[in-house]
N, CA, C and O atoms as CSV, one atom per row, in Angstrom:
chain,resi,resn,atom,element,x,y,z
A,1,UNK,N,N,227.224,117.736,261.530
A,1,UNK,CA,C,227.180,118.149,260.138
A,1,UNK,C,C,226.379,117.168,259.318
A,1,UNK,O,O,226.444,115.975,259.612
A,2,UNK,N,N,225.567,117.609,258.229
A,2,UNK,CA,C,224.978,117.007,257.505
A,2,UNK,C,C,225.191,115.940,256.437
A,2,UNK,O,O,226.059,116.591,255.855
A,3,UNK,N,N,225.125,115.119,255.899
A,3,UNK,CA,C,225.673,114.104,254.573
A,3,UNK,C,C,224.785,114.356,253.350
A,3,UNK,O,O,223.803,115.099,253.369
A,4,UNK,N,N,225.153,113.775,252.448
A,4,UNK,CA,C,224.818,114.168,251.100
A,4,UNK,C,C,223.389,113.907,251.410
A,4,UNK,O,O,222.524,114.656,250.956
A,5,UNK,N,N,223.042,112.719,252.282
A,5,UNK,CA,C,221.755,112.341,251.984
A,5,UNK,C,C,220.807,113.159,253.282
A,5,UNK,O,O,219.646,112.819,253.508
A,6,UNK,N,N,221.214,113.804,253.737
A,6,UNK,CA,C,220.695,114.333,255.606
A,6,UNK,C,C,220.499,115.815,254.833
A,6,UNK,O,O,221.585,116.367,254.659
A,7,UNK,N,N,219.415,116.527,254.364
A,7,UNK,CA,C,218.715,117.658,254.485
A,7,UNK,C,C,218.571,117.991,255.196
A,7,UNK,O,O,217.948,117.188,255.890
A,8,UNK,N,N,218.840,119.297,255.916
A,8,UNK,CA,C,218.531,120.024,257.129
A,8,UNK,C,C,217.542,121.328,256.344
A,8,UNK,O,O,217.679,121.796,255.214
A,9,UNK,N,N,216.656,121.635,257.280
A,9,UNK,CA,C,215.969,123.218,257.319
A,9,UNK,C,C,215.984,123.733,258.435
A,9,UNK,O,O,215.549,123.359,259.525
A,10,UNK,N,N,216.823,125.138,257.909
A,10,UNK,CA,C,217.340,126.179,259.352
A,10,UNK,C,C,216.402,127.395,259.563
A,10,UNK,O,O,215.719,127.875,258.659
A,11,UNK,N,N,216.429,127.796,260.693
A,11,UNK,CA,C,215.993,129.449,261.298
A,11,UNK,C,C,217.133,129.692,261.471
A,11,UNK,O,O,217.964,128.920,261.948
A,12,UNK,N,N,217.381,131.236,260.957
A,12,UNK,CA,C,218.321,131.884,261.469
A,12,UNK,C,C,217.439,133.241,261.745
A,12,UNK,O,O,216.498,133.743,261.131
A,13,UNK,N,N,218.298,133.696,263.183
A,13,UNK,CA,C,217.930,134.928,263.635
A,13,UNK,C,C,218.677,136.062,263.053
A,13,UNK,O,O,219.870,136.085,263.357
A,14,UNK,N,N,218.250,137.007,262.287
A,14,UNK,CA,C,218.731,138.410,261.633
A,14,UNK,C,C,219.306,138.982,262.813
A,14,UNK,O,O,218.836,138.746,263.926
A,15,UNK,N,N,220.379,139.780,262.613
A,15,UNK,CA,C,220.696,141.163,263.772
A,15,UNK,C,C,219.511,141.937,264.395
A,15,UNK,O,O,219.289,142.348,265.533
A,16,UNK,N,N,218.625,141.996,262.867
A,16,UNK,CA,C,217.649,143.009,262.949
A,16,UNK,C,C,215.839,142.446,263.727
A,16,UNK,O,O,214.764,143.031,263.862
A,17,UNK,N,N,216.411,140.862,264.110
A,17,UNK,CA,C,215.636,140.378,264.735
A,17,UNK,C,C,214.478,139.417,263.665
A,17,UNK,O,O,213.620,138.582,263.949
A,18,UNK,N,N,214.831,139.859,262.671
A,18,UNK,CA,C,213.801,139.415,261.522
A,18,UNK,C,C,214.164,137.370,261.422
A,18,UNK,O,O,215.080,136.786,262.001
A,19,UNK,N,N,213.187,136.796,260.585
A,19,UNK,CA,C,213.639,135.648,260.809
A,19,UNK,C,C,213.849,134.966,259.564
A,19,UNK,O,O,213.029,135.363,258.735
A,20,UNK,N,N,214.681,134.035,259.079
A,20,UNK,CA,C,215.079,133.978,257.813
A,20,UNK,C,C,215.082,132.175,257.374
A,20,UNK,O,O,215.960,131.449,257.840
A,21,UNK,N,N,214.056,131.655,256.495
A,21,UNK,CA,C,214.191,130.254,256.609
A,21,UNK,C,C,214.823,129.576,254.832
A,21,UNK,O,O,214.797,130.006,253.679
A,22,UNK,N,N,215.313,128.378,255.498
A,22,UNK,CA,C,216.541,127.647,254.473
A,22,UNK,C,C,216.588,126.252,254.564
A,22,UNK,O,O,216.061,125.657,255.504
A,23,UNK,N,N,217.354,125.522,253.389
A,23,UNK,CA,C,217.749,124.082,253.626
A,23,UNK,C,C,219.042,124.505,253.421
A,23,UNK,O,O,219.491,125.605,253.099
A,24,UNK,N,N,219.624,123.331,253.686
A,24,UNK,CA,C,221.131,122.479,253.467
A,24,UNK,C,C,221.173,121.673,253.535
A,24,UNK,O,O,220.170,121.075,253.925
A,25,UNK,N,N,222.547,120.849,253.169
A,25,UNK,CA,C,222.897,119.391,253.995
A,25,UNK,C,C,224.410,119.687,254.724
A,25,UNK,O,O,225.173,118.776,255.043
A,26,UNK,N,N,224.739,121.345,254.956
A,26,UNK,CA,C,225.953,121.769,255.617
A,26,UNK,C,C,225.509,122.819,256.539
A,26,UNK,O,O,226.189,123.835,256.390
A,27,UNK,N,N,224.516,122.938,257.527
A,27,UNK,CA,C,224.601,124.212,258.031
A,27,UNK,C,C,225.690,125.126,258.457
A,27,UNK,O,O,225.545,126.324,258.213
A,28,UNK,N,N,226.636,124.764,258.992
A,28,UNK,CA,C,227.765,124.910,259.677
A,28,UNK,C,C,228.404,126.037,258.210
A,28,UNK,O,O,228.389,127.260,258.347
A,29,UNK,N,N,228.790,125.537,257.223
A,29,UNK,CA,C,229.223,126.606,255.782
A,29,UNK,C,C,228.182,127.376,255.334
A,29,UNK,O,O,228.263,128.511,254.862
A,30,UNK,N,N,226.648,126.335,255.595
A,30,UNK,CA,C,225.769,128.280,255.236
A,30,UNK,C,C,225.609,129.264,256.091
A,30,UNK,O,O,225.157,130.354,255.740
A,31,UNK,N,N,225.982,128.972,257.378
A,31,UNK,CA,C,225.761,129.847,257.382
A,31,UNK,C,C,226.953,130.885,258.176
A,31,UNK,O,O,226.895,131.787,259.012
A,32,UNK,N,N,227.955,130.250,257.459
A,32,UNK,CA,C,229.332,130.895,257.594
A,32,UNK,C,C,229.055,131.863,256.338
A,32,UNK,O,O,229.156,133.089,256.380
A,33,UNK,N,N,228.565,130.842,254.832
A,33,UNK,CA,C,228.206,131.754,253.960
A,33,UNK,C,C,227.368,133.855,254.211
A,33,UNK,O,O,227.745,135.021,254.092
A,34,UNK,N,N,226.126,133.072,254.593
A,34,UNK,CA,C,224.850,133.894,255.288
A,34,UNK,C,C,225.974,135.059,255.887
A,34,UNK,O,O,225.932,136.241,255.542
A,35,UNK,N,N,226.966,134.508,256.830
A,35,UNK,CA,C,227.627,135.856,257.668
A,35,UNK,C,C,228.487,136.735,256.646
A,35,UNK,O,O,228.564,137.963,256.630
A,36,UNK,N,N,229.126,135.808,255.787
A,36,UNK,CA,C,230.146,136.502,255.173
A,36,UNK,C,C,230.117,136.607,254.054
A,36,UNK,O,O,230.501,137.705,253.650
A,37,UNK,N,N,229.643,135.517,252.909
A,37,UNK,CA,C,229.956,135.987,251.287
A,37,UNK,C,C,229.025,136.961,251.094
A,37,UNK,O,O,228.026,137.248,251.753
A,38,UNK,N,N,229.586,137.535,249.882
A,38,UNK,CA,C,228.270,138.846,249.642
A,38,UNK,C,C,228.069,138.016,248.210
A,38,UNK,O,O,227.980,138.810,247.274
A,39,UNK,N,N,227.992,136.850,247.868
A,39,UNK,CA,C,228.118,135.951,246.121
A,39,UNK,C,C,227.389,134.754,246.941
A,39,UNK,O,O,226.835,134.069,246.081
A,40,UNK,N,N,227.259,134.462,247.616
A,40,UNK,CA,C,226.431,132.563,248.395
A,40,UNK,C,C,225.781,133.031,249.171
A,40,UNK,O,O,224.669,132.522,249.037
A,41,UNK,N,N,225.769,134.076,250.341
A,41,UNK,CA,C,224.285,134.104,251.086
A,41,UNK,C,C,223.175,134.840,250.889
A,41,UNK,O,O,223.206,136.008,250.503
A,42,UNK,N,N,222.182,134.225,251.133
A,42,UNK,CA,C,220.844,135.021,250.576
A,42,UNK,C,C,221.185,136.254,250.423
A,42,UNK,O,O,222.084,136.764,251.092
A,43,UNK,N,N,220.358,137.029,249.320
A,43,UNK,CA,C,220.230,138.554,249.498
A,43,UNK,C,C,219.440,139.548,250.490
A,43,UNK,O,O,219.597,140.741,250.746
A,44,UNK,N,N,218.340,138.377,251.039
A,44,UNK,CA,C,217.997,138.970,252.142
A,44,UNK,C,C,218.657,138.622,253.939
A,44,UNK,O,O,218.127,138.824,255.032
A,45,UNK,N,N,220.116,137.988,253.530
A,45,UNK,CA,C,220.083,138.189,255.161
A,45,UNK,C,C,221.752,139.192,254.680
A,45,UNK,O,O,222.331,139.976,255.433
A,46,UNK,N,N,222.018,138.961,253.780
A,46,UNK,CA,C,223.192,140.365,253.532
A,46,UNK,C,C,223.843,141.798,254.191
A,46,UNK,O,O,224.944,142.310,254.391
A,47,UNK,N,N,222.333,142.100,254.399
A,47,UNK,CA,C,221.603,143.672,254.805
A,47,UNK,C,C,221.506,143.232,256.265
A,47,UNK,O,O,221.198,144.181,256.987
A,48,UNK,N,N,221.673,142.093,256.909
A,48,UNK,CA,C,221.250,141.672,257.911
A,48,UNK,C,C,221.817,140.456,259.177
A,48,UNK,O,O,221.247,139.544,259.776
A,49,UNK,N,N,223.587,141.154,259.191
A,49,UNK,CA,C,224.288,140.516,259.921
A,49,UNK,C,C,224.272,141.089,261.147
A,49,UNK,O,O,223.748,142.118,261.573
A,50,UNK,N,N,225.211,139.901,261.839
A,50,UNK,CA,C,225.133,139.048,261.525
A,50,UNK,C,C,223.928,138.121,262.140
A,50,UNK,O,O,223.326,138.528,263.134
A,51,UNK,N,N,223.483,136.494,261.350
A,51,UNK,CA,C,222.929,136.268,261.744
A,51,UNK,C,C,223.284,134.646,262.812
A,51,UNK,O,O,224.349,134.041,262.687
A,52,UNK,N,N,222.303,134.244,263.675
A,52,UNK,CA,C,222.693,133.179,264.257
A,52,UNK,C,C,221.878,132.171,264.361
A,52,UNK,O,O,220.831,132.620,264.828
A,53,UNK,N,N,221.770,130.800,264.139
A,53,UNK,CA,C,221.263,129.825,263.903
A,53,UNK,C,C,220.306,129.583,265.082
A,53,UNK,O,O,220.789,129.806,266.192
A,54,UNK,N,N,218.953,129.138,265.025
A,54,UNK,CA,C,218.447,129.450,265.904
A,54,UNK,C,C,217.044,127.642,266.103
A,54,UNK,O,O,216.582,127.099,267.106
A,55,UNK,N,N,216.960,127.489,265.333
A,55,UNK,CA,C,216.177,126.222,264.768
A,55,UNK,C,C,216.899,125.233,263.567
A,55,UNK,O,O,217.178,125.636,262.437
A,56,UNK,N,N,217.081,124.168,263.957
A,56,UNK,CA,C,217.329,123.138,262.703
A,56,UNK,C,C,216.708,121.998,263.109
A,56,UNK,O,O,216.585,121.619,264.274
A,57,UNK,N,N,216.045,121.081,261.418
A,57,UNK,CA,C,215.607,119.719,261.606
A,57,UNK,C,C,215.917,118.797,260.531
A,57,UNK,O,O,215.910,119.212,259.372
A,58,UNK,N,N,216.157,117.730,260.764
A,58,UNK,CA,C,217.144,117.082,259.509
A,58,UNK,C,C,215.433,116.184,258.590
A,58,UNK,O,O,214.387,115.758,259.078
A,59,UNK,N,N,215.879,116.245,257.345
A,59,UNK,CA,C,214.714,116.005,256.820
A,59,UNK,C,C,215.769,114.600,256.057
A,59,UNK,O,O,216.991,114.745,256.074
A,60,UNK,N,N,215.196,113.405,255.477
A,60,UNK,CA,C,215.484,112.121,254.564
A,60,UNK,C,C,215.815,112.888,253.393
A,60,UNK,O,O,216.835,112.439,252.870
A,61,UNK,N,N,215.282,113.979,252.724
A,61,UNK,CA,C,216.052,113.551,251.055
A,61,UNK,C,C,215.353,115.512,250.914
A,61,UNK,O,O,214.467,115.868,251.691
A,62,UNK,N,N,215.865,116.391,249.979
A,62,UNK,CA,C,215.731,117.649,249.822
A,62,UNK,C,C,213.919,118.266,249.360
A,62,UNK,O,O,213.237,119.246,249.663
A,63,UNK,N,N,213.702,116.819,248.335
A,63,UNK,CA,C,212.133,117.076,248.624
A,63,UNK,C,C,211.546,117.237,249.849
A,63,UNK,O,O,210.753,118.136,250.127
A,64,UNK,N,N,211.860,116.525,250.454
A,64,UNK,CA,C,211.284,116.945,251.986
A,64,UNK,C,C,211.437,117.995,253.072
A,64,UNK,O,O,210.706,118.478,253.936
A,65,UNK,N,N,212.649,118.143,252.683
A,65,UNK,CA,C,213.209,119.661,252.771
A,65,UNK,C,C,212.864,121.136,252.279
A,65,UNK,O,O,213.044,122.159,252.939
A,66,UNK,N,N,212.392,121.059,251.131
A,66,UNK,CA,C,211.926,121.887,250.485
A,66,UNK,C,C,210.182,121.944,250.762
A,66,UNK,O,O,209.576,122.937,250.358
A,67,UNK,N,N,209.690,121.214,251.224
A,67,UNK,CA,C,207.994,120.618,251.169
A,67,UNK,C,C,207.996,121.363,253.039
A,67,UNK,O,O,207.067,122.114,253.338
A,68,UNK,N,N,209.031,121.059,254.041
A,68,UNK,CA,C,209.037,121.109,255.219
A,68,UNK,C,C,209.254,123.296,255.398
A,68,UNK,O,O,208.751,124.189,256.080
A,69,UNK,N,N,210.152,123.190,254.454
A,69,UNK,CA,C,210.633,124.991,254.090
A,69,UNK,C,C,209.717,125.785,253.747
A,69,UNK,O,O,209.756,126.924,254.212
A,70,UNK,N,N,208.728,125.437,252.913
A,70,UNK,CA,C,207.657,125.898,252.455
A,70,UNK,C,C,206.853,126.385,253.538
A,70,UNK,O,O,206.619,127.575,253.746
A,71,UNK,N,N,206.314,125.127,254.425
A,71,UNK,CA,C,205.301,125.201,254.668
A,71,UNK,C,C,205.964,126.048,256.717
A,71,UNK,O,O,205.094,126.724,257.268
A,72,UNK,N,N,206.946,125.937,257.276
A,72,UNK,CA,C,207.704,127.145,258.009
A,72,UNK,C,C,207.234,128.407,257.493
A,72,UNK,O,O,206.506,129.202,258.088
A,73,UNK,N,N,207.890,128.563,255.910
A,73,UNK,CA,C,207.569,130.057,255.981
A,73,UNK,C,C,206.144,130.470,255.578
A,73,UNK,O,O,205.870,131.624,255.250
A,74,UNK,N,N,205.417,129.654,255.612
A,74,UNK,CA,C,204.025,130.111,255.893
A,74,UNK,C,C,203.619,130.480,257.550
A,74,UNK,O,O,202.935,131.412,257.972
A,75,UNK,N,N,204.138,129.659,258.112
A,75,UNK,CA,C,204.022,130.172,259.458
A,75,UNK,C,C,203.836,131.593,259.870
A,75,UNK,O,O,204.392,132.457,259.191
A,76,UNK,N,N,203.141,131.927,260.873
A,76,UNK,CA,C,203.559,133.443,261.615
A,76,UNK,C,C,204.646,133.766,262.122
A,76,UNK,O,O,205.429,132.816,262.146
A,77,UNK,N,N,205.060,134.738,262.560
A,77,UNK,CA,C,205.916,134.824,263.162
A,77,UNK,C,C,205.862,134.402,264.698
A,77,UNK,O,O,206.917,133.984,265.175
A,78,UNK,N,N,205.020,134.453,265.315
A,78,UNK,CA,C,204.675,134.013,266.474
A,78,UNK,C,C,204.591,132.280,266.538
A,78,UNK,O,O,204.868,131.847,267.657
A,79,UNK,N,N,204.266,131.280,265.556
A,79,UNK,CA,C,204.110,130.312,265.422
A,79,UNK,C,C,205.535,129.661,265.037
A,79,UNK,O,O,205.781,128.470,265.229
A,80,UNK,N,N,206.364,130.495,264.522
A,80,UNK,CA,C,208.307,130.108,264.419
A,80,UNK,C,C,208.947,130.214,265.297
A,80,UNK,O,O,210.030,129.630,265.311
A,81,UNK,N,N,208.473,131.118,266.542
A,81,UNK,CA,C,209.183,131.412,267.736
A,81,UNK,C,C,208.734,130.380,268.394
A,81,UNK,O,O,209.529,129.702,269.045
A,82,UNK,N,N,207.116,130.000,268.346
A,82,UNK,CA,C,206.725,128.682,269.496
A,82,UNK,C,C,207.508,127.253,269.062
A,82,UNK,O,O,207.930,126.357,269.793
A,83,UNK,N,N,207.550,127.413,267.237
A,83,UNK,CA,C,208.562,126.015,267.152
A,83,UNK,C,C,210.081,126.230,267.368
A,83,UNK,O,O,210.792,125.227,267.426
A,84,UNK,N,N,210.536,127.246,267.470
A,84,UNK,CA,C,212.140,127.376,267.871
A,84,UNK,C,C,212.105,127.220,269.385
A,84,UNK,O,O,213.033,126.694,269.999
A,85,UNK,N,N,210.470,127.924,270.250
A,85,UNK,CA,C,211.127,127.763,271.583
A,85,UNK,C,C,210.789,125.962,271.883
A,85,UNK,O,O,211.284,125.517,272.918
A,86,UNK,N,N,210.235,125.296,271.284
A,86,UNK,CA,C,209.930,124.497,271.145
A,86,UNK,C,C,211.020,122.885,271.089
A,86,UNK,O,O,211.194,121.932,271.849
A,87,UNK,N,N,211.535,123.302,269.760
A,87,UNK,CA,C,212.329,121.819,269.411
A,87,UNK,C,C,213.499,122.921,268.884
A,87,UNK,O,O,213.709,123.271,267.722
A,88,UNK,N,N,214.069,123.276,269.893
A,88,UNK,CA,C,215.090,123.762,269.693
A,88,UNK,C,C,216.826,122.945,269.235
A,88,UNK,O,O,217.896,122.937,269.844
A,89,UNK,N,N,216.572,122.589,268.445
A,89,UNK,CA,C,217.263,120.814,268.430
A,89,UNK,C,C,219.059,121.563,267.113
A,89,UNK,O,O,219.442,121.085,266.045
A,90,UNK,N,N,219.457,122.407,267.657
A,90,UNK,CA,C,220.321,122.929,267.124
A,90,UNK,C,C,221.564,122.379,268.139
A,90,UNK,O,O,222.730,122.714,267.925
């Protein structure tokens, strides 16, 4: 689990196969959130349970997190699967 100061950015895999990217510093509650609140998890993985954690990397501080999130979901989709089959570090 993460600490106040330990940013994580996650892949999670949709039901629907689709792929869905995020920070935290709790993965473990988002994405308990993600499965279950219909008020805390995204609106796009809602429509799209459940989902399962599939990539995480711990980033120093949320700027970096957010700078690291960005530039994932620019990725292809083919280029998220080579870094999940990759550094699969979940």
């Amino acid at each position: 689990m993460g600490t106040a100061s330990e940013w994580n950015v996650y892949i999670l895999e949709c039901a629907d196969k689709t792929l869905y990217t995020g920070i935290t510093v709790d993965p473990v509650r988002r994405i308990k959130e993600h499965n279950e609140s219909d008020r805390l998890g995204a609106k796009y993985t809602r429509t799209r349970r459940p989902v399962s954690l599939v990539y995480q990397e711990s980033c120093n501080d949320r700027s970096s997190a957010c700078k690291r999130e960005a530039a994932i979901k620019k990725l292809s989709r083919r280029a998220k699967q080579a870094l999940i089959a990759a550094g699969c570090n979940h």
